[in-house]
Backbone bond lengths (Angstrom), bond angles and torsions (degrees), N, CA, C in turn:
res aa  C-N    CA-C-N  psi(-1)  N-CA   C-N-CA  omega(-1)  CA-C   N-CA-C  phi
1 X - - - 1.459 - - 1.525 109.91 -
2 X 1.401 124.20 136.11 1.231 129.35 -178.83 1.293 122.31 -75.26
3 X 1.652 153.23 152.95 1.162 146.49 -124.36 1.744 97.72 -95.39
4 X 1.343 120.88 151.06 1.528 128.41 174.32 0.942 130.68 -64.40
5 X 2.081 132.10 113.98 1.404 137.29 -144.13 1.797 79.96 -97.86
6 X 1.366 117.70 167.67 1.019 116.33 178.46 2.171 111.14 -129.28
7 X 1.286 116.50 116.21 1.284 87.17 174.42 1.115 142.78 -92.60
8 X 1.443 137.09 164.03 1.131 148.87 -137.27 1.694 119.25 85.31
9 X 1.003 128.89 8.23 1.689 139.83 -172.25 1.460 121.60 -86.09
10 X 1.143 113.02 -5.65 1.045 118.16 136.13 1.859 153.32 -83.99
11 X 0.974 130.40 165.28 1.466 110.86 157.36 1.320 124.87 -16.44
12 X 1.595 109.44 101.24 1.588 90.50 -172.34 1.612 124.50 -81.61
13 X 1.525 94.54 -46.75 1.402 95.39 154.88 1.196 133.97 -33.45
14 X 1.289 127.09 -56.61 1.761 133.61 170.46 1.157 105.49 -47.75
15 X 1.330 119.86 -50.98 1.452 125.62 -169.25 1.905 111.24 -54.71
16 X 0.896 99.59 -56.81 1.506 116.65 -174.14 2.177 101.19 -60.65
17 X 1.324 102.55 -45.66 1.869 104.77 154.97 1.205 104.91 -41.31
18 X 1.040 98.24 -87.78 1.703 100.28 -162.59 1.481 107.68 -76.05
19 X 1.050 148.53 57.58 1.589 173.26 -179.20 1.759 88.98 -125.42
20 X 1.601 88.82 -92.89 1.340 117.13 -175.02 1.415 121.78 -43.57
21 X 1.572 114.06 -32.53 1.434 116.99 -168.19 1.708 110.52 77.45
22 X 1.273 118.01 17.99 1.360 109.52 -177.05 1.350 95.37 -97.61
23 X 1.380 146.27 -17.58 1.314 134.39 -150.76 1.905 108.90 -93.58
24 X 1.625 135.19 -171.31 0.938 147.84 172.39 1.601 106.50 -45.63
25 X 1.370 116.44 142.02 1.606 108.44 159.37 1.536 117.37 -99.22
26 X 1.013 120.21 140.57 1.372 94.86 159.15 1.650 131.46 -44.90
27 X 1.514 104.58 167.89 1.045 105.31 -175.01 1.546 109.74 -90.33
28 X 1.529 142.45 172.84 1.308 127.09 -161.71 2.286 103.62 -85.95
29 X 1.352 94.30 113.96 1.410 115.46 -171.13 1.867 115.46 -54.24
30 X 0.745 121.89 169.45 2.072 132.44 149.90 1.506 87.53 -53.97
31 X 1.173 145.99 -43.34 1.606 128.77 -121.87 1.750 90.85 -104.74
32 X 1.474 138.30 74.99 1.292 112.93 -176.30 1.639 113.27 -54.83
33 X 1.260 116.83 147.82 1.621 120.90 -176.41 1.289 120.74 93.86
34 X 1.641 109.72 -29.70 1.559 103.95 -174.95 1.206 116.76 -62.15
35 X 1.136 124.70 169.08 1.562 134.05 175.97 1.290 116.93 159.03
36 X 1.278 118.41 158.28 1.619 104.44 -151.75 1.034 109.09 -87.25
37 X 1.091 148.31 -5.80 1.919 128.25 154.15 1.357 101.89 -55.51
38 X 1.137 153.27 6.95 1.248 146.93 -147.60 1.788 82.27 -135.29
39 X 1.395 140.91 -62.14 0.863 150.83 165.41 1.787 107.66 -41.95
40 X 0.950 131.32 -66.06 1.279 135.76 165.00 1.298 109.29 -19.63
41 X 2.011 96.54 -88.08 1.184 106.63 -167.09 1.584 114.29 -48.19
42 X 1.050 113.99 -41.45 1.685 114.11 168.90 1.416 123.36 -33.66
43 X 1.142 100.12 -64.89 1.713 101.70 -170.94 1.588 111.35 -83.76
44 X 2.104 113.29 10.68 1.368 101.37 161.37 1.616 111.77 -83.86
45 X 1.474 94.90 -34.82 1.440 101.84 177.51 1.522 115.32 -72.82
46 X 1.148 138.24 -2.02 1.536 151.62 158.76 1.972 93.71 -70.80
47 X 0.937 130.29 -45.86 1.735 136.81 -143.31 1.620 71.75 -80.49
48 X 1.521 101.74 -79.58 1.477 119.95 -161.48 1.441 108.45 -21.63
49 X 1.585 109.86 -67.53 1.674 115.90 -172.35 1.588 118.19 -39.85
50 X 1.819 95.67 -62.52 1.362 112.87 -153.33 1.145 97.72 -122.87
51 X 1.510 147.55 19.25 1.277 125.54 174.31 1.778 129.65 94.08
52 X 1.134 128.94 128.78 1.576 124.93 -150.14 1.725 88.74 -63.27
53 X 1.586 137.42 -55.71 1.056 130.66 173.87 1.728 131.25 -6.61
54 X 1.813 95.13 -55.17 1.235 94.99 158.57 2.084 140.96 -82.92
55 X 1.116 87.40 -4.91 1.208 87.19 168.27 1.999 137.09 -71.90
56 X 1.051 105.25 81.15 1.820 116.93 -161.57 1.333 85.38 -89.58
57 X 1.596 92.12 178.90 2.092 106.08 163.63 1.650 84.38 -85.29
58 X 1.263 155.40 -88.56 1.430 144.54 -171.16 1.409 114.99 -20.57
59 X 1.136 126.24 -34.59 1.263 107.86 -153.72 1.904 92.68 -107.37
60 X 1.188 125.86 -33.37 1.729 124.29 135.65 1.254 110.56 -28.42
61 X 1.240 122.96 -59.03 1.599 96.57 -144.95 1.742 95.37 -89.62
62 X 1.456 114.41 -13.11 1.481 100.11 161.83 1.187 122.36 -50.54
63 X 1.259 127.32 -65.61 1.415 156.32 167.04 1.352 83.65 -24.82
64 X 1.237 162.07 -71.18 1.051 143.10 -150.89 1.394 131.10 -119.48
65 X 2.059 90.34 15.11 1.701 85.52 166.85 1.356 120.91 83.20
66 X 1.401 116.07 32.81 1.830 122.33 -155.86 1.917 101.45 -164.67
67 X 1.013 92.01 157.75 1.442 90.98 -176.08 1.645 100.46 -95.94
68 X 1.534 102.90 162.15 1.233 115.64 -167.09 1.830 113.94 -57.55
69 X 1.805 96.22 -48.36 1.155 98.25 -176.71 1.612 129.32 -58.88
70 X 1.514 114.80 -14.25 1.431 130.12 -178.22 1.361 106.57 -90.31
71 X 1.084 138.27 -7.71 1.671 135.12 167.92 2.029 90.43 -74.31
72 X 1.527 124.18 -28.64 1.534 116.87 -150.12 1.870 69.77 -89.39
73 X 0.501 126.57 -52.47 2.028 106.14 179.25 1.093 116.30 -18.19
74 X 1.593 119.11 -55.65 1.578 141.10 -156.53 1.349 81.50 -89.83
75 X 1.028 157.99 -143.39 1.429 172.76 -95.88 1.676 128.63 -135.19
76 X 0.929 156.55 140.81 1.617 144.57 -155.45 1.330 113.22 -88.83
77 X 1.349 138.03 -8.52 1.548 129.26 177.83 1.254 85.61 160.16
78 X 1.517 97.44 176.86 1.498 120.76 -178.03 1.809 131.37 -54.75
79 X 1.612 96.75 -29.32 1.306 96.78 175.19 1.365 130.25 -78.41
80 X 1.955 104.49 -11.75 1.460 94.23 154.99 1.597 126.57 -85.53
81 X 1.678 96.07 -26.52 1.512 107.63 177.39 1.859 109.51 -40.25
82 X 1.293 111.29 -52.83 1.548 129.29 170.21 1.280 113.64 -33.01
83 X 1.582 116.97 -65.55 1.545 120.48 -171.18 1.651 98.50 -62.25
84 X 1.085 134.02 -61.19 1.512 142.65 138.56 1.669 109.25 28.40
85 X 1.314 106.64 -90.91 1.471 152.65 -161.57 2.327 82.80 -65.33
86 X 1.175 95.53 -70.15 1.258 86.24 -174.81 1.240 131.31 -60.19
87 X 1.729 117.42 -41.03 1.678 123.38 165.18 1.502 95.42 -48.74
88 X 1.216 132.93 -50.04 1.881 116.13 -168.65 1.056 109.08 -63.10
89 X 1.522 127.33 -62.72 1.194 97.48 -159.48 1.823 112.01 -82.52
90 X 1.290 131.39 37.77 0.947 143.18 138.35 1.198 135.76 -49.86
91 X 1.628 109.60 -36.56 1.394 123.71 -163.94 1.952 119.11 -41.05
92 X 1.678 96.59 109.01 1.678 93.78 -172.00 1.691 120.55 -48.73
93 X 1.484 115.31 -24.38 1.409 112.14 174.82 1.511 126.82 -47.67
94 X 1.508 109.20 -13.93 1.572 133.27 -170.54 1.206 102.09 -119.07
95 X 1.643 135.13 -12.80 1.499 129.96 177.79 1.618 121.92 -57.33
96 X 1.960 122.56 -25.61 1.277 140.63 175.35 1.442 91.71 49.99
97 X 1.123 116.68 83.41 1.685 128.14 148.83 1.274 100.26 -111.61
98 X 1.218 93.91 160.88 1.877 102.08 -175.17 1.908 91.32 -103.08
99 X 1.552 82.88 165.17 1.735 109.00 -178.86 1.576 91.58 -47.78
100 X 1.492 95.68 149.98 1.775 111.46 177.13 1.467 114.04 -78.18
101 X 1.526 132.50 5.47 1.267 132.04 173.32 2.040 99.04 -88.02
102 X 1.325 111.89 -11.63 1.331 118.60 -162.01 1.862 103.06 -81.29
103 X 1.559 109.88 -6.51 1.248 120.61 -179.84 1.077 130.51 73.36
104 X 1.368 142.02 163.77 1.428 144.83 175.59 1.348 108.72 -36.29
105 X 1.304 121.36 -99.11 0.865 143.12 174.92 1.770 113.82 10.62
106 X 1.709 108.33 -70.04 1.540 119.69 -152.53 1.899 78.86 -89.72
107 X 1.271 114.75 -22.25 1.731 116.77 176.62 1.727 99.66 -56.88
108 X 0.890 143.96 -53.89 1.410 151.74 -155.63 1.471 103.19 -105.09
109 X 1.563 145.30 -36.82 0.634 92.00 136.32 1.856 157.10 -137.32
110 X 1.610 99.84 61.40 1.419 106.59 141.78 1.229 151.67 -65.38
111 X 1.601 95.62 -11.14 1.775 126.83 -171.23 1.487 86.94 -77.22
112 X 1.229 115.56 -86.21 1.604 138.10 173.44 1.855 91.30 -23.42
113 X 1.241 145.04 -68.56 1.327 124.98 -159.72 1.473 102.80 -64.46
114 X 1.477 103.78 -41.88 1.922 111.15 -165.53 1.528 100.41 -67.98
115 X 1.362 127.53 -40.08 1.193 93.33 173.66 1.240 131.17 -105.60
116 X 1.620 112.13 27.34 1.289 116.51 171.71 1.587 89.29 -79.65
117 X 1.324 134.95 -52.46 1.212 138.07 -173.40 1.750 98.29 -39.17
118 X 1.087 124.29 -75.91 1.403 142.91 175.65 1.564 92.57 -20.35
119 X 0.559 146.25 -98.93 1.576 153.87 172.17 1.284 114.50 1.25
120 X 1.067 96.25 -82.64 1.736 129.26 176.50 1.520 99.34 -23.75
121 X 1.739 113.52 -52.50 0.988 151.31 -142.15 1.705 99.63 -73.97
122 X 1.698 102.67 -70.92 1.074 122.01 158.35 1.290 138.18 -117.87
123 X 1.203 95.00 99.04 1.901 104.08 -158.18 1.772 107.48 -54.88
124 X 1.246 118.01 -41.74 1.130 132.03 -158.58 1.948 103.64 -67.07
125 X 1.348 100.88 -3.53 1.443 118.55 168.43 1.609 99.38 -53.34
126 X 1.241 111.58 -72.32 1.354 125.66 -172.43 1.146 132.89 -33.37
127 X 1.714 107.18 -10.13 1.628 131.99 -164.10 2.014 95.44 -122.64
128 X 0.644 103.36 17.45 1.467 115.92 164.01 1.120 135.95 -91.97
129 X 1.510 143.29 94.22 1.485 117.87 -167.23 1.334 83.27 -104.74
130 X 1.527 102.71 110.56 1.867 118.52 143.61 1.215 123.07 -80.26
131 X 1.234 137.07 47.10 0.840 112.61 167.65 2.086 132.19 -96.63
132 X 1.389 100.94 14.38 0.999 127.17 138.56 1.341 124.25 -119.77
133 X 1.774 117.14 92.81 1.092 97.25 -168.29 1.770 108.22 -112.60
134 X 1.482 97.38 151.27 1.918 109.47 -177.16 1.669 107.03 -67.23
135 X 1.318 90.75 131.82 1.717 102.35 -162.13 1.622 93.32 -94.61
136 X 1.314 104.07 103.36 1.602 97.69 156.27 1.322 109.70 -119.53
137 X 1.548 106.46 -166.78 1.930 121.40 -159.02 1.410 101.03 -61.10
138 X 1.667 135.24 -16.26 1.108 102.12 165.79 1.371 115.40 -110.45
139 X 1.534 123.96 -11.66 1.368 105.72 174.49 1.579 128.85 -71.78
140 X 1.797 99.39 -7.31 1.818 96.49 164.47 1.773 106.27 -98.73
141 X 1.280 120.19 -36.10 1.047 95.41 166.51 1.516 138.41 -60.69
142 X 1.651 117.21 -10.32 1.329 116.36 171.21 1.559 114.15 -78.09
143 X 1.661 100.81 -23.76 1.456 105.40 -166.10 1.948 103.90 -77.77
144 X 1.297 96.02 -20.48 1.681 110.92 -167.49 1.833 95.20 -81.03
145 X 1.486 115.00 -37.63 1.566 89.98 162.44 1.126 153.88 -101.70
146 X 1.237 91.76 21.58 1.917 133.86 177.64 1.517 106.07 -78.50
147 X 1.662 102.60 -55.78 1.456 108.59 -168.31 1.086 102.46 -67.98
148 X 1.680 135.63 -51.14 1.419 141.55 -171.82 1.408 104.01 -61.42
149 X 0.979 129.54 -4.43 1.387 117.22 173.50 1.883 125.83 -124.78
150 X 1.434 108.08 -0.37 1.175 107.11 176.69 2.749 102.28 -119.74
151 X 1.625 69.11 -10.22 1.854 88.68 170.56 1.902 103.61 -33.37
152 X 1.506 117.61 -41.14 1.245 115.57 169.02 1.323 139.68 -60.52
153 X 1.297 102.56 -7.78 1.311 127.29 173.02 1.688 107.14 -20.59
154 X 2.004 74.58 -75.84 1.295 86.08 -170.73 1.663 112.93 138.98
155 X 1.445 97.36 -37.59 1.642 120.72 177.23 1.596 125.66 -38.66
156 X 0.852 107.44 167.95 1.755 113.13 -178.64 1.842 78.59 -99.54
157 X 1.665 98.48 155.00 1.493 106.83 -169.05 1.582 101.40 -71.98
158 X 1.622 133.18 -53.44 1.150 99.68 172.88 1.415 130.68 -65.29
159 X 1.537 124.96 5.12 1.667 115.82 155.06 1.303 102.92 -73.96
160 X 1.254 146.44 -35.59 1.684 140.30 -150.51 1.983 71.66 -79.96
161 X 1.083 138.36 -92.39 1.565 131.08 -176.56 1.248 115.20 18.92
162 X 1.385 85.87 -81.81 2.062 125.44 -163.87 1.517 81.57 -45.69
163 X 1.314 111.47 -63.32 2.071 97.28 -158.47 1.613 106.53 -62.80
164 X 1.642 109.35 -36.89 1.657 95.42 -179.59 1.963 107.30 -57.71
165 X 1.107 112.90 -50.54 1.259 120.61 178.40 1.986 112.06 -40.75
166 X 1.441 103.91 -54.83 1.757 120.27 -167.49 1.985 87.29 -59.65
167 X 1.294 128.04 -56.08 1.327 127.25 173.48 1.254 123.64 -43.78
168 X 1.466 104.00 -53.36 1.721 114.56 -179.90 1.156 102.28 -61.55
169 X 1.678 131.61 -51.81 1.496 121.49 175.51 1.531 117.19 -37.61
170 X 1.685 106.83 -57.55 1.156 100.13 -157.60 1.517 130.60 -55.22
171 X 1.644 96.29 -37.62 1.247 130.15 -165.47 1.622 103.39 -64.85
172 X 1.366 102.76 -50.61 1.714 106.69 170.87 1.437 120.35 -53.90
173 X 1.357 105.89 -46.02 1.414 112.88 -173.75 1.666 85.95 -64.99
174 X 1.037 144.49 -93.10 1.061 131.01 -151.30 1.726 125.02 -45.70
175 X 1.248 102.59 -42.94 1.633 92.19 174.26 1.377 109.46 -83.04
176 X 0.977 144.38 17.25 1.666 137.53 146.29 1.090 99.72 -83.98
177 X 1.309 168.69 -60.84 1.456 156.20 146.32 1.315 106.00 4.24
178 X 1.274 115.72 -89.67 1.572 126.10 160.90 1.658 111.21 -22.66
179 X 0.659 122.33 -41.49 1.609 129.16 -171.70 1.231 117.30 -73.88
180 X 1.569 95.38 -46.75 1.550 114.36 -170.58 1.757 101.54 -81.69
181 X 1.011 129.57 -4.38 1.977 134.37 -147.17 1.855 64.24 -122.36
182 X 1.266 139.94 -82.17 1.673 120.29 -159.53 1.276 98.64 -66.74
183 X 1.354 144.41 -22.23 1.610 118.58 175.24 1.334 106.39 -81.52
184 X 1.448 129.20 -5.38 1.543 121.04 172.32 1.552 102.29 -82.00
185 X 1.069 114.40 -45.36 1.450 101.29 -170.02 1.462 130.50 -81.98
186 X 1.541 97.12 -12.66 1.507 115.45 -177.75 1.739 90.97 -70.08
187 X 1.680 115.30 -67.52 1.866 112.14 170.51 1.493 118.94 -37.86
188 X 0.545 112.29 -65.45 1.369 129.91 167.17 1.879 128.01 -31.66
189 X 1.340 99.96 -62.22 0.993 122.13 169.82 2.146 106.37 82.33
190 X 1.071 119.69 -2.79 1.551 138.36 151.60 1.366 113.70 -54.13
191 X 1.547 109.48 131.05 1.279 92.23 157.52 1.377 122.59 -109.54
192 X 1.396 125.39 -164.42 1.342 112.08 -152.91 1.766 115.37 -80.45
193 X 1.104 100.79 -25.09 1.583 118.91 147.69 1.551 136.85 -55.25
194 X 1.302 107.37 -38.44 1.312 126.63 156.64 1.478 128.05 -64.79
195 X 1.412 95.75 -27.02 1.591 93.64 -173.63 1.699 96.75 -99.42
196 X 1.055 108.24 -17.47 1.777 106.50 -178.58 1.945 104.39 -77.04
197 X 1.042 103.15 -48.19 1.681 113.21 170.76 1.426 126.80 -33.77
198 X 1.411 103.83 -27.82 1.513 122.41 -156.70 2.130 90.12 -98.96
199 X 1.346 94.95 -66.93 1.504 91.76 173.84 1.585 109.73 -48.98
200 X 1.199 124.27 -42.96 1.604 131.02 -167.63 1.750 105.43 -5.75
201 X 1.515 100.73 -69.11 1.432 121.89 -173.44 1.764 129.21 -48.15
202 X 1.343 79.51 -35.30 1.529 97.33 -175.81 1.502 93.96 -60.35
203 X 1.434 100.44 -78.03 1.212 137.94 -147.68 1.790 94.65 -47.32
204 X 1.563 116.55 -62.76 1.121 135.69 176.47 1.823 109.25 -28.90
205 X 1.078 116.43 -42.98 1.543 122.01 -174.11 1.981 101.13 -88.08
206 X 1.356 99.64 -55.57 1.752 95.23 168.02 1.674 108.75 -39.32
207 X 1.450 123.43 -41.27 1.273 108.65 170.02 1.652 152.34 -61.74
208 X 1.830 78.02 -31.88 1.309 95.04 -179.20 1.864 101.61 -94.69
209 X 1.236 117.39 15.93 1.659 110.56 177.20 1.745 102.54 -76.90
210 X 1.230 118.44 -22.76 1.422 115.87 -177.43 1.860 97.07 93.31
211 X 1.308 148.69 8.06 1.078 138.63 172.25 1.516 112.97 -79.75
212 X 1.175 94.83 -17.76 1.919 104.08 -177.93 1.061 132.01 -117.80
213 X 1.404 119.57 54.19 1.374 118.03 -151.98 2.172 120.20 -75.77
214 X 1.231 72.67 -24.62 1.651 76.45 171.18 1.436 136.28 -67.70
215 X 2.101 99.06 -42.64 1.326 104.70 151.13 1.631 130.15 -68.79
216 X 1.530 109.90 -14.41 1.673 106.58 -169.95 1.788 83.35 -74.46
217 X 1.623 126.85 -50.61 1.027 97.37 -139.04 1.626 103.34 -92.68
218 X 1.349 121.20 45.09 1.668 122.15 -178.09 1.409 98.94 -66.16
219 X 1.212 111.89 -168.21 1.607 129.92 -175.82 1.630 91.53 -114.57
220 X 1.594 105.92 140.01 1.396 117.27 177.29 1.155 98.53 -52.11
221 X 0.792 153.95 -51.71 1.877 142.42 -147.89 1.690 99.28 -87.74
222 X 1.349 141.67 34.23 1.196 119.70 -136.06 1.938 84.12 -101.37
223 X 1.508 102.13 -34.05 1.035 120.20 -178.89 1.605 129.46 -94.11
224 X 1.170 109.70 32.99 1.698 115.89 -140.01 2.049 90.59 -106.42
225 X 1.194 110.71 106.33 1.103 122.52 -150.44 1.737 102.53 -68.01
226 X 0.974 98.88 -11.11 2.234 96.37 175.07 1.116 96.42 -73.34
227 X 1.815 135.60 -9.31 1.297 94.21 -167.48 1.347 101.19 -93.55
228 X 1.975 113.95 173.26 1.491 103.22 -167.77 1.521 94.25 -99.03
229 X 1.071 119.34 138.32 1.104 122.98 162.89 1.865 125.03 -93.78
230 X 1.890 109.09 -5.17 1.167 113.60 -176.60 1.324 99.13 -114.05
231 X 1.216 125.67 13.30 1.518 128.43 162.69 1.319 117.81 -106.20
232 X 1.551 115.07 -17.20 1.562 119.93 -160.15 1.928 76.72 -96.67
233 X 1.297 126.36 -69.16 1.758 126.00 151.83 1.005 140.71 16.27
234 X 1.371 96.03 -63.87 1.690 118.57 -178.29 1.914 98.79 -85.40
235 X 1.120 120.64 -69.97 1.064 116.46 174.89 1.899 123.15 -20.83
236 X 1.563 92.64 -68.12 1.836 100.94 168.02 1.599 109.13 -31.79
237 X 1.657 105.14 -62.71 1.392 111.05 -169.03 1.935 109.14 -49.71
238 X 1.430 109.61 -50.29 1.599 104.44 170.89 1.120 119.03 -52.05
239 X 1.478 127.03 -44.06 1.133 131.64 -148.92 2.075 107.29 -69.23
240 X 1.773 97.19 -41.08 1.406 140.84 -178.12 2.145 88.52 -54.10
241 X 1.622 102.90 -55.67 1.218 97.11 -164.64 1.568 108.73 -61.24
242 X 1.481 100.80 -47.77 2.132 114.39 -170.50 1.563 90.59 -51.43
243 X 0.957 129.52 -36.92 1.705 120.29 175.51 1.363 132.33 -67.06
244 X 1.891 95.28 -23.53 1.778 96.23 164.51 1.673 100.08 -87.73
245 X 1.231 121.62 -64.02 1.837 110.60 -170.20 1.466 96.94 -38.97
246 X 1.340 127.55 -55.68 1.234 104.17 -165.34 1.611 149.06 -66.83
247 X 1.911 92.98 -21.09 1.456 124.89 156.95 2.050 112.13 -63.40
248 X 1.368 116.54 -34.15 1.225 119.45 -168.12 1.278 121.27 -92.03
């Protein structure tokens, strides 16, 4: 995996313009049609294929048939292009939370499936450190129908946070696992079965030495890869929460 882009690294100010739509437009270009959703959407579908690495202002403005220097009209370099790229595919119309009468609970976790999907979706997410992340129209509007619907909680507002945050952890942590298990095997060229097969032998005699008795004596299925382990997970984590609203 290639090294971690960080957002906000660009112009922040600009960024938050053209977020918002409050800032300068360009002036009307050579490029009839261009315009920066067009620019955006490009370099998500550049991420998607091949990875955020490849995503440059050159290697955009191929993709779309334009010279390099006319993408720097629309926006100043890649690190705003980035904040960009990330408010879209944000867009809450694609978040699949259920109606707010449907309660906390099935609110959190649909969040947790949608953006495991999100991920999945765009791996190159994973190479992002948000942890300052640039607030545009959809990352508060996603956050605004999150809050309105788990607000019953009950919580003090920085607890209603903490749980969007305790989800977002989880969910990340798990699809970088996932991420990291197809970039092993893609290097590699093993699959994940293949590479367990190979240890089999070893491992098989480490068991029977008697030093491990806890692992010798698991149940065959202990490791049996259908099972979910980010559903059996997520569940705990709700279950963990109905015990704070209900204590509070």
């Amino acid at each position: 995996m290639s090294s971690t882009e960080s957002s906000g690294s660009g112009d922040l100010a600009r960024t938050l313009e053209l977020l918002w739509d409050s800032g300068p437009r360009p002036s009307r270009g050579p490029k009839p049609g261009l315009t920066l959703d067009r620019i955006v959407e490009a370099a998500i579908h550049i991420a998607d294929a091949e990875g955020l690495d490849a995503v440059t202002m050159r290697r955009v403005s191929t993709e779309l048939g334009t010279g390099t220097m006319t993408l720097y009209r629309y926006l100043g370099g890649k690190g705003e292009l980035l904040d960009l790229m990330l408010d879209r595919v944000q867009r809450p119309e694609e978040d699949g939370l259920p109606e707010p009468e449907s309660g906390w609970r099935a609110t959190l976790e649909a969040l947790a499936y949608a953006n495991l999907a999100l991920l999945q979706r765009h791996p190159w997410l994973i190479q992002v450190n948000q942890a300052r992340p640039v607030m545009g129209p959809s990352a508060v509007e996603g956050m605004e129908r999150i809050l309105t619907r788990i607000k019953p909680m009950g919580l003090t507002d920085p607890q209603l946070i903490s749980v969007v945050l305790l989800i977002d952890n989880y969910v990340t942590g798990a699809a970088r696992t996932q991420l990291y298990e197809q970039e092993a095997e893609r290097r590699t060229g093993l699959t994940d079965r293949e590479f367990w097969d190979v240890q089999a032998p070893m491992l098989q005699k480490a068991m029977e030495s008697g030093r491990y008795p806890v692992l010798a004596g698991m149940a065959e299925d202990t490791f049996d890869p259908g099972f979910d382990h980010f559903g059996w997970g997520l569940q705990r984590l709700l279950d963990g929460l109905e015990t704070v609203v209900g204590r509070d």
